[in-house]
N, C-alpha and C positions, 0 to 999 in steps of 0.2 A: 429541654430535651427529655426525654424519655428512657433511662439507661438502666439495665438489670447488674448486679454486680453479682457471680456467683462467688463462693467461698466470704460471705459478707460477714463472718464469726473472726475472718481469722485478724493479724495484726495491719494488715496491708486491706485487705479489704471495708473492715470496720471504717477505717481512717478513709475511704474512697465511699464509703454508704454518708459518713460524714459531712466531707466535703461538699459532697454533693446536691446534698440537701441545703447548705448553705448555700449553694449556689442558685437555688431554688428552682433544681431539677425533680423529673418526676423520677424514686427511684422504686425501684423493686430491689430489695435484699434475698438472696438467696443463702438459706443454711440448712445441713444436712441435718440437725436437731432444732426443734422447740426455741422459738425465738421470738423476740418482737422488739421493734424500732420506733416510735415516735416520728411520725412524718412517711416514714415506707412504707409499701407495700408488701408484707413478708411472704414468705413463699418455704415452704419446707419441703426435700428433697435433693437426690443427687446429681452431680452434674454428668453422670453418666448415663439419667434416662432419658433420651433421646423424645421421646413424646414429650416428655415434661418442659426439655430446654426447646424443641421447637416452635410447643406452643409459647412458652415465656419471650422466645425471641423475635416470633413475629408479630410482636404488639410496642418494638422497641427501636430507639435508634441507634444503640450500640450496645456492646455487651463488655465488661470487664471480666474477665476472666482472673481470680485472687486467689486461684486453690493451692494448696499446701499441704502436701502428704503428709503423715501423721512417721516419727522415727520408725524406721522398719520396715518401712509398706515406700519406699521411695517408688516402686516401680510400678504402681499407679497415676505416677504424674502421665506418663507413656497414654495410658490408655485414655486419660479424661482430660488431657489436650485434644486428641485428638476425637473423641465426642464432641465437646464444645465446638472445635470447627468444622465439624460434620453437621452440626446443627447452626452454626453461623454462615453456612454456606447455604442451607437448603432454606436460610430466611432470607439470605443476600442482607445482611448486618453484620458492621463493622465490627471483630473483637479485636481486644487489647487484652496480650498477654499478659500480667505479672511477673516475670521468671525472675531468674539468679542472672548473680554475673559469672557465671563460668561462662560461660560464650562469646563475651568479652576478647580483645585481643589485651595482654598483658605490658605493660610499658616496658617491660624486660625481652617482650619477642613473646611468641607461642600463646596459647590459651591462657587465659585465670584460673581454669582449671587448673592446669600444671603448675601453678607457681606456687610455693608451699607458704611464700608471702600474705596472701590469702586466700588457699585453701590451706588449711592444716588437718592433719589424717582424719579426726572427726568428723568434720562436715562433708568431706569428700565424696558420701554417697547423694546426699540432695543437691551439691552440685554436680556430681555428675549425672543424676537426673536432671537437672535445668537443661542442661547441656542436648540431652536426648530431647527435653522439651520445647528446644531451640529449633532441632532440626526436623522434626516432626511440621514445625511451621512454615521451615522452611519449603516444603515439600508440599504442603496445603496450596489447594489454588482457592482458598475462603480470603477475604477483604479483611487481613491480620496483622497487627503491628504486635511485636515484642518489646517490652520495655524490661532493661538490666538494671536493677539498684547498683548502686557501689557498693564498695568492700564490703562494708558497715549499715546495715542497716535495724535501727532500734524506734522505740518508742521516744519521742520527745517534744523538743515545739514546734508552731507550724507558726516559720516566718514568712509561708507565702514567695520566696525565693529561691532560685536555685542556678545553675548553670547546666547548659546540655554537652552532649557528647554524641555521635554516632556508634561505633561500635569497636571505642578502645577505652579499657577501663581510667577513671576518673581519676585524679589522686590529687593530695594535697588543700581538700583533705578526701580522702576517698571515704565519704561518708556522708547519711543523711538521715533525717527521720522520717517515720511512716508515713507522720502528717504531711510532711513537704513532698514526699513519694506519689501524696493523693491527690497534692496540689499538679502536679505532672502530669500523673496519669490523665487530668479532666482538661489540658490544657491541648490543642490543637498539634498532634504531632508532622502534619505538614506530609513532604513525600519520603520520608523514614520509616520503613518498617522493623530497621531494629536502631535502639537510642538508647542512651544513659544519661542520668544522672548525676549532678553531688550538691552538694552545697555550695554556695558563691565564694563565702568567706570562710576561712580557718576559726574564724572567731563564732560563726554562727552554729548555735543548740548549746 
C-alpha cells in the first residue's frame, strides 16, 4: 500500500513511519522541519497547506493523520483536523485519525475527559482538544476513522499484540505503547470509525 503519515516527527507517528515500512509499504513521511527516513519518501511542510496535502493524498491509499500540537497552541488541532479532511475528502482517501482518549466513554459514566482518573488538571487542555478533534470528524462527511489510545500512552516494546475496544475506554491495563499503537493503527479497522486500544496482558511492556 501506498500510505502518507503526516505529523511523522512525532512519538505516534515515527512508530507508524516505522511499522510500516516493515511492513513493506510504500510510505511517504511528512514533517513540518528538515527530516529524512531511510526507506520513505520525506516530504517537508504543513498539514494545513491544502495544495500540499492534496497533491500528497491523491498519489496514496490512505493517510494517517499523527499531528500533535505543540503545549500552548492546543487550539490548532481544531483547524488541521479539519484541513486533513478537507483534503482526504477532495482525494476520496481514507484518513485515520490519531487523537486522545477524552472522547472515550469512561468506565465510571461520562466522558474521559471528565474523569480526573485520567485526565488530571495538566493535561486537560490537549485533551480537551482531542475531544474537539473528535467531533470535528464527526461532522466530516471524508472516509475517517478515529483511533483513542488508552490512558497511558509511552514509548516502549512492540509486542505486535493488543486488544480492541469501540468507544469506552480500556482498562486493566489501560495502557500501551507507541509501537503496539502503530501496530493498530496499520491493521484493518473493519466498520469502526471510532476504536480503542490497550494491551492484551497486564504483564505486557
Amino acid at each position: 500500500m501506498k500510505i502518507a503519515v503526516v505529523g511523522a516527527a512525532g512519538m505516534v507517528g515515527s512508530r507508524v513511519v516505522t511499522e510500516s515500512l516493515r511492513r513493506g509499504h510504500d510510505v511517504t513521511a511528512v514533517f513540518r522541519s528538515p527530516a529524512s527516513v531511510a526507506g520513505a519518501r520525506v516530504v517537508q511542510g504543513d498539514a494545513t497547506d491544502r495544495e500540499l496535502m492534496d497533491g500528497l493524498l491523491s498519489g496514496v491509499d490512505g493517510v494517517v493523520a499523527a499531528t500533535r500540537p505543540r503545549p500552548g497552541e492546543e487550539s490548532a488541532a481544531g483547524p488541521t483536523t479539519r484541513a486533513l479532511l478537507d483534503a482526504a475528502l477532495a482525494t476520496r482517501t481514507r484518513i485515520i485519525v490519531v487523537g486522545g482518549a477524552a472522547p472515550l466513554r469512561s468506565p465510571g459514566g461520562g466522558l474521559v475527559l471528565d474523569d480526573s482518573r485520567y485526565v488530571p488538571t495538566h493535561i486537560r487542555p490537549i485533551a480537551a482538544a482531542s475531544l474537539h478533534q473528535f467531533e470535528i470528524c464527526r461532522e466530516h462527511p471524508a472516509d475517517w476513522v478515529y483511533l483513542s489510545p488508552p490512558a497511558l500512552l509511552e514509548p516502549g516494546e512492540r509486542t505486535g499484540t493488543y486488544r480492541r475496544g469501540h468507544d469506552e475506554l480500556l482498562t486493566d491495563p489501560s495502557r500501551i505503547s507507541a509501537e503496539d499503537l502503530a501496530v493498530a493503527v496499520l491493521e484493518e479497522p473493519g466498520a469502526d470509525r471510532h476504536f480503542t486500544v490497550a494491551w492484551s496482558d497486564p504483564a505486557s511492556g
